[in-house]
Structures are given as structure tokens and as C-alpha cells.
N, C-alpha and C positions, 0 to 999 in steps of 0.2 A: 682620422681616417682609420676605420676596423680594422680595413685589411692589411695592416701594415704593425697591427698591435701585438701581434707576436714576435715581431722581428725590433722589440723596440730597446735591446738589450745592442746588438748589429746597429740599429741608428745612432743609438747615445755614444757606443762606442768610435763611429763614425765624426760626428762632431766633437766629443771631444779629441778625438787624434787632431783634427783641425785647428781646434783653438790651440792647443799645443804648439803647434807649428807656429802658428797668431804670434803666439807669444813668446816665442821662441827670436821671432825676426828681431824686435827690437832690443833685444838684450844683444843677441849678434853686431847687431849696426853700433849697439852702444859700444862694446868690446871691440870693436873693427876701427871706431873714432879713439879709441883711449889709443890706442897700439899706434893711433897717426897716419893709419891707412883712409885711403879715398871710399866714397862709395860705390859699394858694387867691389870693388879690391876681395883678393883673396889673401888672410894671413898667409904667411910664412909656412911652408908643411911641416912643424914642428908641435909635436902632441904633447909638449911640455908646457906650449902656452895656450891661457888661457881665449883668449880669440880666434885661436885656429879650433879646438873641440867645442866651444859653441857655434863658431860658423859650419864646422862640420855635422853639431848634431840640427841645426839648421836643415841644412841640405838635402843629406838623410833624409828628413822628414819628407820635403817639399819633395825630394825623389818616389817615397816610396808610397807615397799620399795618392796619386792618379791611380795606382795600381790597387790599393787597397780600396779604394772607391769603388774602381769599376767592378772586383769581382766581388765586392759585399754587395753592392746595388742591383748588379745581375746574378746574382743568386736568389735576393728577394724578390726582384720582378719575376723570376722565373719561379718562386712558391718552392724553391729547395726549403728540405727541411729545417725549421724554426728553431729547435735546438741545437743543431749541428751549426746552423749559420749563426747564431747569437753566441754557441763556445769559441766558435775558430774568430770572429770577429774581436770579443773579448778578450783573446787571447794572444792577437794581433796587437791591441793596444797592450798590453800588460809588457810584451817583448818589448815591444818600441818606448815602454817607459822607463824599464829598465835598462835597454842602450842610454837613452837619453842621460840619464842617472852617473851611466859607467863615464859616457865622453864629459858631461861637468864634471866630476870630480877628477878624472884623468887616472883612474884604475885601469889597470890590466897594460894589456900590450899593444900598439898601434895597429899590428899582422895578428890576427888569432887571438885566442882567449875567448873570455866573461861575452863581448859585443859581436863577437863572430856568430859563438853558436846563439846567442838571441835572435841576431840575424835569422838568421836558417830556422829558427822557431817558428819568427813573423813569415819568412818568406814560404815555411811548409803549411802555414796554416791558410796563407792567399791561396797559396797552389789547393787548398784541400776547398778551399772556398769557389775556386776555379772548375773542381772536377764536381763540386755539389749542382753545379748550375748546370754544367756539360749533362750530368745524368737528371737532370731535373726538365732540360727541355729535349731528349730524345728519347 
């Protein structure tokens, strides 16, 4: 599809945060069985083990995944511009792979640090991805 071949930096980026998640789950459930928890169970809140920062960087994803969909998706159905939605989109993934990164290896602090302000990276560049559509369809 033509009309969508500028934006195809936003869709790759898109699928891959997806299979990310993919593959995220079963390493989770692996980690969640070694620990002796049931399925569906939520580790222990302790950010020292290793089942509770994979289920969390899990989660994460599957949380932040609806959102990141909808305002990459309505930014390109609404034709906002192609390199602003393909930076903030890519940019989006890059924060979220770096959280991901920080919660496996168990760096930084549970409150604050290194995964916080990546946070607030991904989540300012949805929001920039949110006001590119806003001023794209008014």
C-alpha cells in the first residue's frame, strides 16, 4: 500500500514493540513456573527477583502497547507528518527497549532513576504523537 510507505519506519516500529511483548510473555510465565507460582499469579513485589522484573517488564509492555497503537495509527490515518510520526514512533520503541533492558538486568532503583525517565521519554513522545494527529485532523 503507497499510501502508507512513508510511515513505514511508525509501522515497523509498531510491530516490533509487538513481538517484543510476544516474546516477552513466555519467558514471564517461564520465570513465574521456576518461582512455583500458578498461572496468571503475580510474583512477589520484590525487584531483586528475577520473575517479578520480567513479569513487570511484561506488563509494561502489554500496558503501554493500546496506547502506543492508537496514537501511532491515528496519526497516520490522519496523514500527520511522516517524519515527525516515524521519529516519535521510533523513539517510542528505543525508550521501551531500553526500560526493558534496565527491568532484566535489575539496574537502577524500583521508584525513579534510568526506567523512570525512559518512561516519560516514551510517554512524551505518545503525547507528541497524540497532539500531531490532533493538529493534523483540525
Amino acid at each position: 500500500m503507497e499510501s502508507f510507505d512513508a510511515y513505514s519506519h511508525a509501522l515497523a516500529a509498531l510491530v516490533i514493540f509487538t513481538l517484543i511483548i510476544l516474546a516477552l510473555s513466555p519467558f514471564s510465565a517461564l520465570a513465574k513456573q521456576k518461582a512455583g507460582l500458578a498461572p496468571g499469579a503475580t510474583p512477589q513485589e520484590d525487584y531483586a527477583e528475577k520473575a517479578y522484573r520480567l513479569n513487570r517488564a511484561y506488563l509494561n509492555g502489554c500496558e503501554t502497547l493500546p496506547a502506543f497503537l492508537a496514537v501511532t495509527l491515528a496519526a497516520i490515518l490522519a496523514g500527520a507528518a511522516p517524519f515527525w510520526v516515524n521519529l516519535l514512533a521510533s523513539l517510542v520503541l528505543v525508550a521501551r527497549l531500553i526500560m526493558i533492558l534496565i527491568h532484566l538486568r535489575g539496574s537502577g532503583k524500583p521508584h525513579g532513576g534510568l526506567r523512570s525517565i525512559f518512561y516519560v521519554i516514551g510517554w512524551s513522545c505518545m503525547g507528541g504523537l497524540a497532539i500531531l494527529t490532533l493538529v493534523a485532523v483540525f
